[in-house]
PDB file as gemmi writes it, atoms N, CA and C in Angstrom:
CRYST1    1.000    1.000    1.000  90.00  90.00  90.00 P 1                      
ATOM      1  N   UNK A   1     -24.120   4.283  24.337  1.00  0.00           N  
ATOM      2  CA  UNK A   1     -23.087   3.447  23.761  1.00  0.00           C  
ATOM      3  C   UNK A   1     -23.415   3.095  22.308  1.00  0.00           C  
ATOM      4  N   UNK A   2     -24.758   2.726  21.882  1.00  0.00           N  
ATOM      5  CA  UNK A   2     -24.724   2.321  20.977  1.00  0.00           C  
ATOM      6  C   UNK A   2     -24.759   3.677  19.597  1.00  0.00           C  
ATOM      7  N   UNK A   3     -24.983   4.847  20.252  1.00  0.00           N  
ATOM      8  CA  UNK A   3     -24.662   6.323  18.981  1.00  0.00           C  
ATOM      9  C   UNK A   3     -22.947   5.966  18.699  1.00  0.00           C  
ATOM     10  N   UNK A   4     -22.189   5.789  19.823  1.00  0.00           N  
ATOM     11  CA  UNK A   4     -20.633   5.944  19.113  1.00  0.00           C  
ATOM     12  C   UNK A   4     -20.264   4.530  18.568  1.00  0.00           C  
ATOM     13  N   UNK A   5     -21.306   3.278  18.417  1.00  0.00           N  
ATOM     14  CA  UNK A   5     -20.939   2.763  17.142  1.00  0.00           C  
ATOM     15  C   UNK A   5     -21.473   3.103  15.901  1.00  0.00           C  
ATOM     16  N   UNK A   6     -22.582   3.545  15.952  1.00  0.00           N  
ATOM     17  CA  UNK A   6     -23.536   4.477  14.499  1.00  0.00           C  
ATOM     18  C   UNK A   6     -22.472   5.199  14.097  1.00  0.00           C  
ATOM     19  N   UNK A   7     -21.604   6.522  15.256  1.00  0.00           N  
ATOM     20  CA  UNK A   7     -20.910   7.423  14.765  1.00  0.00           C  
ATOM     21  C   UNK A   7     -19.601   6.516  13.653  1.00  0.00           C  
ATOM     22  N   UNK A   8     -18.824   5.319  14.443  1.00  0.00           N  
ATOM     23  CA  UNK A   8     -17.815   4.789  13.922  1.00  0.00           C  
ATOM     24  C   UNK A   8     -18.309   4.420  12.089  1.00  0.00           C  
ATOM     25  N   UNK A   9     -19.566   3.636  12.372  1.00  0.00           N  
ATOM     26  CA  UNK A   9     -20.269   3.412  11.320  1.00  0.00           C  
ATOM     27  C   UNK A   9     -20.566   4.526  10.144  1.00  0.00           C  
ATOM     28  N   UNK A  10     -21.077   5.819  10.609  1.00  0.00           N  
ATOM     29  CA  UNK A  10     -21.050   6.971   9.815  1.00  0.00           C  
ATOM     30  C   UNK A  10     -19.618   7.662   9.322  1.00  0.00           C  
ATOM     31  N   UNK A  11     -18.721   7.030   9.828  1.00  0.00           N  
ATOM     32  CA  UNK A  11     -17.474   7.754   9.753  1.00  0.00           C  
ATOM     33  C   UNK A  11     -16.767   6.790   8.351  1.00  0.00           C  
ATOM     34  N   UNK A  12     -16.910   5.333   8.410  1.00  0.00           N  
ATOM     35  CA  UNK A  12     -16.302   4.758   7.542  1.00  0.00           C  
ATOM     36  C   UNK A  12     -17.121   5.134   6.048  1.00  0.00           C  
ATOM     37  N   UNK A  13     -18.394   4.697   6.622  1.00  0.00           N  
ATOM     38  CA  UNK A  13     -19.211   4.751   5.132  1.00  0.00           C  
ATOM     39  C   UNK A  13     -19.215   5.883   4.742  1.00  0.00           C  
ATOM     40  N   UNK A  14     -19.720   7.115   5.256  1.00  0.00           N  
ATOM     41  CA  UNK A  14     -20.155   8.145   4.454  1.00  0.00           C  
ATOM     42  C   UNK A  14     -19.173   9.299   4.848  1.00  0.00           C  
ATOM     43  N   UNK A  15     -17.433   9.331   5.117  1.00  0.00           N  
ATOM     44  CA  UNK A  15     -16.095   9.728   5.001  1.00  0.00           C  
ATOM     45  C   UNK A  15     -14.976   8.690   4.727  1.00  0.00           C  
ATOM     46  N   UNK A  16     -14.440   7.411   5.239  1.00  0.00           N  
ATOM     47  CA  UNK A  16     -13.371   7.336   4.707  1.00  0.00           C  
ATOM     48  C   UNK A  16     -13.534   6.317   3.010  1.00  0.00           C  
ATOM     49  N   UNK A  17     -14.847   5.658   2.922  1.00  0.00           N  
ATOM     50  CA  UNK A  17     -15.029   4.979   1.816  1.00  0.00           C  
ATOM     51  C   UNK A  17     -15.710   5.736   0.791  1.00  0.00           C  
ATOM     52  N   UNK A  18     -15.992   7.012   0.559  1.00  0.00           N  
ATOM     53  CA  UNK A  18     -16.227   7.793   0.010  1.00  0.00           C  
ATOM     54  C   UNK A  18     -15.327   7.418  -1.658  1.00  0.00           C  
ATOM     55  N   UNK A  19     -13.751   7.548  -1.474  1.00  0.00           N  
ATOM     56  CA  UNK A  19     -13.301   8.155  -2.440  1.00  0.00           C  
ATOM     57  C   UNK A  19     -13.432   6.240  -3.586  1.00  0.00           C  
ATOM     58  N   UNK A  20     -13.692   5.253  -2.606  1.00  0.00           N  
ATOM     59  CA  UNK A  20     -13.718   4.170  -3.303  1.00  0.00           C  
ATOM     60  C   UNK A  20     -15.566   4.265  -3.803  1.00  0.00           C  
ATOM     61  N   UNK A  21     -16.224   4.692  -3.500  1.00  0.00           N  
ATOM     62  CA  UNK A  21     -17.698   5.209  -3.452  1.00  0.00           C  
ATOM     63  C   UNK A  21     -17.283   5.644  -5.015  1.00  0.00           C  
ATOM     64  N   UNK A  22     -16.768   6.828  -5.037  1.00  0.00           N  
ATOM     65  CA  UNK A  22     -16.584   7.353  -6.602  1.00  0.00           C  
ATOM     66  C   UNK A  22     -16.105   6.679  -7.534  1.00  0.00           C  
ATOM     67  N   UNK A  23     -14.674   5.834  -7.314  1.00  0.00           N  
ATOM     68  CA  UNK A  23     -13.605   4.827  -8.128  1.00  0.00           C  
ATOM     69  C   UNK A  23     -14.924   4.177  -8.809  1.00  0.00           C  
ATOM     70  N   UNK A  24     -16.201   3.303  -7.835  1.00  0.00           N  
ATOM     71  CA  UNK A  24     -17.048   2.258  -8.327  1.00  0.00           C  
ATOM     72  C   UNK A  24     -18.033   3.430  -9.409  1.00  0.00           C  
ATOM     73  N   UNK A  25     -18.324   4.581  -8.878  1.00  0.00           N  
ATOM     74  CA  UNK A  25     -19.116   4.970  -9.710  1.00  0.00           C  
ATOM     75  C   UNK A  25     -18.623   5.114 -11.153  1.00  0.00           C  
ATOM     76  N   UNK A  26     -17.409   5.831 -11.087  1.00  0.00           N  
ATOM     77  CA  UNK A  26     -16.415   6.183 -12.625  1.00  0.00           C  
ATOM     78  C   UNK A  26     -16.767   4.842 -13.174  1.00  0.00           C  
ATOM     79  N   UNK A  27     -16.299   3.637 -12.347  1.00  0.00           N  
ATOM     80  CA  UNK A  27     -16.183   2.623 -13.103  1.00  0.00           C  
ATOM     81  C   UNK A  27     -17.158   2.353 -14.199  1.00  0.00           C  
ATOM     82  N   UNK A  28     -18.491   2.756 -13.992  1.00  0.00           N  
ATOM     83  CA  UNK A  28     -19.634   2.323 -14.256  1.00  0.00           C  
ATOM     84  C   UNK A  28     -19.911   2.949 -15.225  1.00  0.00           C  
ATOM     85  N   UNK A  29     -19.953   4.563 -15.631  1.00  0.00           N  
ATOM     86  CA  UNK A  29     -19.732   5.432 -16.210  1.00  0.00           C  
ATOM     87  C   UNK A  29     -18.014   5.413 -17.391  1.00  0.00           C  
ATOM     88  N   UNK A  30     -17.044   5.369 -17.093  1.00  0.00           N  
ATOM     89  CA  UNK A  30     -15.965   5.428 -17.972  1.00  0.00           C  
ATOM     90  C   UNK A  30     -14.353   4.149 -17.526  1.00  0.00           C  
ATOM     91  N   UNK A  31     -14.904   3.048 -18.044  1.00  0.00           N  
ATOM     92  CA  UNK A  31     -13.901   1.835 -17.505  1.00  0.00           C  
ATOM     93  C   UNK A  31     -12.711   2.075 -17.664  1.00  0.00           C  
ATOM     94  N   UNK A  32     -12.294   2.602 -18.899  1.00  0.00           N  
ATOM     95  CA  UNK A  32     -10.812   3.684 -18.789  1.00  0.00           C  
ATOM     96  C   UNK A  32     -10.260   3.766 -18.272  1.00  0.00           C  
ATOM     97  N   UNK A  33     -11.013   4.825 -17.571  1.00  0.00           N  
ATOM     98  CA  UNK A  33     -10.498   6.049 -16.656  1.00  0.00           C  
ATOM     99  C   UNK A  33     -10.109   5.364 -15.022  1.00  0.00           C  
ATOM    100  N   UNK A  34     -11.097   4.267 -14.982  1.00  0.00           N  
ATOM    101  CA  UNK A  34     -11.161   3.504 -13.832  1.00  0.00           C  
ATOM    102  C   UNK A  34      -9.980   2.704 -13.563  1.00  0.00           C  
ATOM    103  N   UNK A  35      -9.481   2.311 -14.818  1.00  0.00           N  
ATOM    104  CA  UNK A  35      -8.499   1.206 -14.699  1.00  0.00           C  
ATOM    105  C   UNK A  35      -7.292   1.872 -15.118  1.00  0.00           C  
ATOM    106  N   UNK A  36      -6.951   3.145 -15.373  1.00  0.00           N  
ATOM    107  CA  UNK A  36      -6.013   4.148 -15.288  1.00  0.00           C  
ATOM    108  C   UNK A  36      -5.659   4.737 -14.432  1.00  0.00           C  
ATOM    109  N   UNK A  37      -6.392   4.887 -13.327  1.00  0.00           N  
ATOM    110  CA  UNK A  37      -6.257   5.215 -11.512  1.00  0.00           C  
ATOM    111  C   UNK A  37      -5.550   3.679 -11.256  1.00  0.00           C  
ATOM    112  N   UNK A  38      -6.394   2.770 -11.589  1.00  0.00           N  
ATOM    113  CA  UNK A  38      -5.534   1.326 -10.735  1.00  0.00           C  
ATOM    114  C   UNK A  38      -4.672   1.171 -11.071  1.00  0.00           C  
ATOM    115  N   UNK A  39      -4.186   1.232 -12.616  1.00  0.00           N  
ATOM    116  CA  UNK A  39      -2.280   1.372 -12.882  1.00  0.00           C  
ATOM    117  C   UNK A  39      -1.684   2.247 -12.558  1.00  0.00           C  
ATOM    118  N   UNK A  40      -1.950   3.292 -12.122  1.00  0.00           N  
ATOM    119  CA  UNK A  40      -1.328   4.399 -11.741  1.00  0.00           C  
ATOM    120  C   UNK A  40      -0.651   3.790  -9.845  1.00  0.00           C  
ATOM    121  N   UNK A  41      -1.522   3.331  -9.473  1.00  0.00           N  
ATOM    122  CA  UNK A  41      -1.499   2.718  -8.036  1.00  0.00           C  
ATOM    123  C   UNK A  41      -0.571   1.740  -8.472  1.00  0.00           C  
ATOM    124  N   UNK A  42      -0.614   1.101  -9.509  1.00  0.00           N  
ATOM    125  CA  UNK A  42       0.307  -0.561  -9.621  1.00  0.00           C  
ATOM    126  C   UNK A  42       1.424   0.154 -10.001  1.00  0.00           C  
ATOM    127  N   UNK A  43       1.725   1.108 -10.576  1.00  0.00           N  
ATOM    128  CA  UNK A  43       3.180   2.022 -10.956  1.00  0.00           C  
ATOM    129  C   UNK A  43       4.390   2.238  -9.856  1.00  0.00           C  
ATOM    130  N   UNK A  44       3.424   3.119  -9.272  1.00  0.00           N  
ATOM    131  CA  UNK A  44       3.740   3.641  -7.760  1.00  0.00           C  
ATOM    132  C   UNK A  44       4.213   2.244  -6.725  1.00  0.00           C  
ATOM    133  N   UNK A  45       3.985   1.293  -6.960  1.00  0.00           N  
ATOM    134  CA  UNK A  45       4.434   0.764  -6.080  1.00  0.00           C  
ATOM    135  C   UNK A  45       4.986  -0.355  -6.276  1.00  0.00           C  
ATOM    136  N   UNK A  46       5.502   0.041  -7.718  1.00  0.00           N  
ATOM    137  CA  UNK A  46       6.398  -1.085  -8.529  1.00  0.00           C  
ATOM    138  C   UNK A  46       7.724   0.100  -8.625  1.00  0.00           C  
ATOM    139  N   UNK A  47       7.603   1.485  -8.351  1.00  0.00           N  
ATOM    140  CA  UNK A  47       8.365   2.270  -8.326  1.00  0.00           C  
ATOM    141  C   UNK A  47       9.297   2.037  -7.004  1.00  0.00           C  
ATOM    142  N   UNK A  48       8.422   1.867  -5.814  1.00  0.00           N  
ATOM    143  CA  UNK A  48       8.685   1.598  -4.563  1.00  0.00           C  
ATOM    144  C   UNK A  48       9.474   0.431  -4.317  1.00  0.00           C  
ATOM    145  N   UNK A  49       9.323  -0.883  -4.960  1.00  0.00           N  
ATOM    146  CA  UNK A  49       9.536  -2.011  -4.825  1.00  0.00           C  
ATOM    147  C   UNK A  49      11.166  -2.314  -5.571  1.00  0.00           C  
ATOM    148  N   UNK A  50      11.271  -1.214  -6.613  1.00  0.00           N  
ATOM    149  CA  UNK A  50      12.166  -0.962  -7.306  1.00  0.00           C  
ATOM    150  C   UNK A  50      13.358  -0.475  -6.389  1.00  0.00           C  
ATOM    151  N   UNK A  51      13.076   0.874  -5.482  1.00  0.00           N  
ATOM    152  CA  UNK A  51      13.905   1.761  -4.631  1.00  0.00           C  
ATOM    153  C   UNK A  51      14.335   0.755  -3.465  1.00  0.00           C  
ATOM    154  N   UNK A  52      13.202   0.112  -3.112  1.00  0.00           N  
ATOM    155  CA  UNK A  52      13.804  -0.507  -1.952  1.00  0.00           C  
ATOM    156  C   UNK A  52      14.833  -2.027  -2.142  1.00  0.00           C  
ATOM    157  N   UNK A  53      14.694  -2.199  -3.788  1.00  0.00           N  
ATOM    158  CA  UNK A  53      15.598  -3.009  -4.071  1.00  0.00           C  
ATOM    159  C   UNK A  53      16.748  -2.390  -4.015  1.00  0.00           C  
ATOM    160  N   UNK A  54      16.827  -1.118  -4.707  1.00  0.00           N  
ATOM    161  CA  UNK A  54      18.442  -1.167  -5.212  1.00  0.00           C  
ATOM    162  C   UNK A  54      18.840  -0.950  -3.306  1.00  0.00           C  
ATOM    163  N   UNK A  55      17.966  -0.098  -2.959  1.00  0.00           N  
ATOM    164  CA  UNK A  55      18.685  -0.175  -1.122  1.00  0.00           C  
ATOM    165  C   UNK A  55      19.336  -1.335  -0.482  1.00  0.00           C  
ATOM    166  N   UNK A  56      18.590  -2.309  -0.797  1.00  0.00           N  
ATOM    167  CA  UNK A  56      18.844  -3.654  -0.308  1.00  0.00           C  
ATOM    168  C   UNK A  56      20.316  -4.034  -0.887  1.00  0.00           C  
ATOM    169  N   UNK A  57      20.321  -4.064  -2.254  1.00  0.00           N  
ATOM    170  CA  UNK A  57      21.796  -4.340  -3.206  1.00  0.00           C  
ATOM    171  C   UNK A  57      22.952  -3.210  -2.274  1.00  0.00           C  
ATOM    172  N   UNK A  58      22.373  -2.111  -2.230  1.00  0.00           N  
ATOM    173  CA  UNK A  58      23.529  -0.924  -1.575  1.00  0.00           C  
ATOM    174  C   UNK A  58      23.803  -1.752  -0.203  1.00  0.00           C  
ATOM    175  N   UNK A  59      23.127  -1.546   0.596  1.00  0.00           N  
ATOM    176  CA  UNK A  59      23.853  -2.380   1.552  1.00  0.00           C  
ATOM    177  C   UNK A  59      24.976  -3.322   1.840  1.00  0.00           C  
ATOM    178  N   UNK A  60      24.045  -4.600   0.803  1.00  0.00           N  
ATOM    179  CA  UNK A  60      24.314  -5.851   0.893  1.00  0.00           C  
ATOM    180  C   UNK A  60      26.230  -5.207   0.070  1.00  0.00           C  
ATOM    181  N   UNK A  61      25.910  -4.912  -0.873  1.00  0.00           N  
ATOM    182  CA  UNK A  61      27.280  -4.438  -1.657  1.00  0.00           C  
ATOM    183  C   UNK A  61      28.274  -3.598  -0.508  1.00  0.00           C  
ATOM    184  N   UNK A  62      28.116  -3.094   0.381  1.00  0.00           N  
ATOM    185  CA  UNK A  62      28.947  -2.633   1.436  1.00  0.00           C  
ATOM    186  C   UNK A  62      29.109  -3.427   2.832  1.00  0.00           C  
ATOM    187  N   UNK A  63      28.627  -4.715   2.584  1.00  0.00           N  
ATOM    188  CA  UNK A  63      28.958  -5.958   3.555  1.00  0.00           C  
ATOM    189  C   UNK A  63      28.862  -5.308   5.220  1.00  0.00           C  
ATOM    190  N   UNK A  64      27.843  -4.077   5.237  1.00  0.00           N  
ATOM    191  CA  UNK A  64      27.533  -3.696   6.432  1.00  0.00           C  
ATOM    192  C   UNK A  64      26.676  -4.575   7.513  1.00  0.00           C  
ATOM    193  N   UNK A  65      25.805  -6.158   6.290  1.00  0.00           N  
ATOM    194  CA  UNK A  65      25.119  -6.707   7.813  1.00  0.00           C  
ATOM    195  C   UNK A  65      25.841  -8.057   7.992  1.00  0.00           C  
ATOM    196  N   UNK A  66      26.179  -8.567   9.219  1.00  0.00           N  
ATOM    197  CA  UNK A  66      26.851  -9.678  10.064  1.00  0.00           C  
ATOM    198  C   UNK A  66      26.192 -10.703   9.653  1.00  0.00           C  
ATOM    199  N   UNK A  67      26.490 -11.782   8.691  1.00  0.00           N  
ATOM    200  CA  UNK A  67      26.331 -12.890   8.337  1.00  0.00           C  
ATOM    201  C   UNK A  67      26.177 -13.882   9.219  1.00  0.00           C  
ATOM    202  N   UNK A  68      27.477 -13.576   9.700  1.00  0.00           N  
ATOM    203  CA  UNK A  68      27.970 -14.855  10.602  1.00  0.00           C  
ATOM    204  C   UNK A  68      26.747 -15.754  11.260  1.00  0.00           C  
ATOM    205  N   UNK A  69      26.979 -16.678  11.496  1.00  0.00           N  
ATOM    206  CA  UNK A  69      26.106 -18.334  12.199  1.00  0.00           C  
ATOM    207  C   UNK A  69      25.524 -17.868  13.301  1.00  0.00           C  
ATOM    208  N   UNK A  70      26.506 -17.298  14.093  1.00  0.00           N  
ATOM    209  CA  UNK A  70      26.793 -16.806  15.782  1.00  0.00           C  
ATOM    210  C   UNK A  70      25.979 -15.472  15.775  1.00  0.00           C  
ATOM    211  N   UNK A  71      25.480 -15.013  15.087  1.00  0.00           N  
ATOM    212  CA  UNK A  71      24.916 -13.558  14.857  1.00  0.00           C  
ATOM    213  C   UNK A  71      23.372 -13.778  15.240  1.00  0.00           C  
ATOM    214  N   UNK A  72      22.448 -14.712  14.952  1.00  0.00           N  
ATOM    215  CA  UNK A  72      21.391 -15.121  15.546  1.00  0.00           C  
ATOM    216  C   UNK A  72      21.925 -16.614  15.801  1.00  0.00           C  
ATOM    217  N   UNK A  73      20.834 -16.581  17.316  1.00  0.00           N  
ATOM    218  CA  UNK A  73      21.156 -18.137  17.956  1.00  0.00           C  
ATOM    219  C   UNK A  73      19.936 -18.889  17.307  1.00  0.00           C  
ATOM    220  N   UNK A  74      19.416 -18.550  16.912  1.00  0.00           N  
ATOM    221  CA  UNK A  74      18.689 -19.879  16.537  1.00  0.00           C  
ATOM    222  C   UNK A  74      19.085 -20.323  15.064  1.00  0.00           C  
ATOM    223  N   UNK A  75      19.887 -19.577  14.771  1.00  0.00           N  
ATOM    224  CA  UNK A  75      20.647 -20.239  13.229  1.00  0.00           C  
ATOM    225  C   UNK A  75      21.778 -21.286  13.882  1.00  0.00           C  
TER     226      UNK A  75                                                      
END                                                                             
């Protein structure tokens, strides 16, 4: 029992935290470059935040969801 928590343990550290393993190393080496990956991430999901607005407006602008009081009971 206790190898397949080592394994879980070997799996995070030395495969899925790997690519943040490198992010810290760049950092250390070229701050740049480091903080040009993290806006790139803050882009992307200001891009996202963007799309799922105008979705929200599309909807709302085609009066497809039920307002009404009676539509949930605890309103």
């Amino acid at each position: 029992m206790k190898d397949f928590f080592y394994a879980i343990q070997d799996l995070f550290v030395n495969v899925l935290f790997k690519p943040l393993d490198a992010l810290r190393a760049l950092e250390l080496e070229n701050w740049f470059a480091a903080s040009i990956i993290s806006w790139i991430f803050v882009v992307i999901c200001l891009v996202a935040l963007v799309y799922w607005m105008l979705q929200l407006k599309k909807f709302n602008d085609n009066n497809e969801e039920d307002k009404t009081v009676s539509s949930h009971s605890f309103l």
